[in-house]
N, C-alpha and C positions, 0 to 999 in steps of 0.2 A: 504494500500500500504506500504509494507516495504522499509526500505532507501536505500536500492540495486536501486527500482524501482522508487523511488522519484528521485534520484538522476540522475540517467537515464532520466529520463522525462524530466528533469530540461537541461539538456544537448541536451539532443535533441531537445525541444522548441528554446531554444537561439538560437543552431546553424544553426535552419532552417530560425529563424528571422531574422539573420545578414548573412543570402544567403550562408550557405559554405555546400556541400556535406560532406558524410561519409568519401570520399576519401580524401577531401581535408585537411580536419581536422587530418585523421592521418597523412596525409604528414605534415603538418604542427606540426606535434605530433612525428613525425619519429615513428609511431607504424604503427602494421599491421589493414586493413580495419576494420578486423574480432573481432579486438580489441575495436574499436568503437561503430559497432553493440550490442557488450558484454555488453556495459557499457549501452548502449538505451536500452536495453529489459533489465535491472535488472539482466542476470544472472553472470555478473562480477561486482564488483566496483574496478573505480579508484586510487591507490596511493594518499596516500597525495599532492606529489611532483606533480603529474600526475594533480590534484585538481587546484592547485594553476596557472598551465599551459595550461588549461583547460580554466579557468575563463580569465587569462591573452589575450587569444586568443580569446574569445565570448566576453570581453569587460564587464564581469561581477564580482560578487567577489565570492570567494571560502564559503564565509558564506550564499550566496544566494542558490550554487549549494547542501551543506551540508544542505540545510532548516532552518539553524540560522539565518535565516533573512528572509523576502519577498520583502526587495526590492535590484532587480537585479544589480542595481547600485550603484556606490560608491557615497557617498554625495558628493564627492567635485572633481567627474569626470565629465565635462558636455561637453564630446563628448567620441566616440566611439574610442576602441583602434584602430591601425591603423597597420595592419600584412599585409605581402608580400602574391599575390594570383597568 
């Protein structure tokens, strides 16, 4: 699996975990639907900026969604972020 597709995956698991559709995420991302799908099936990747706000919204960290890490969570977070739905 290439990190287009890892990365995708990794975004699409969290966001399905912590309940948000495709739609809501871009709304929540001010990007288009089509833009989301892009980044789940590998054949876009996200911006850095886009990374960082990504993870801020799924409650995870940017090093989990890049694979520099495995674990989704930040050590010294122990609750989920908290975004308008």
């Amino acid at each position: 699996m290439d990190i287009k597709a890892k990365i995708g995956h990794k975004i699409k698991l969290i966001r399905k975990r912590v309940g948000l559709t495709q739609e809501k995420l871009a709304e929540l991302l001010n990007v288009n639907n089509n833009t989301i799908s892009k980044w789940e099936n590998g054949t876009q990747i996200p911006r850095k900026k886009r990374v960082i706000e990504i993870a801020k919204i799924l409650g995870t960290t940017p090093s989990y969604l890049l694979g520099e890490t495995n674990n989704h969570r930040e050590e010294n977070q122990s609750r989920q972020l908290e975004f308008p739905l």
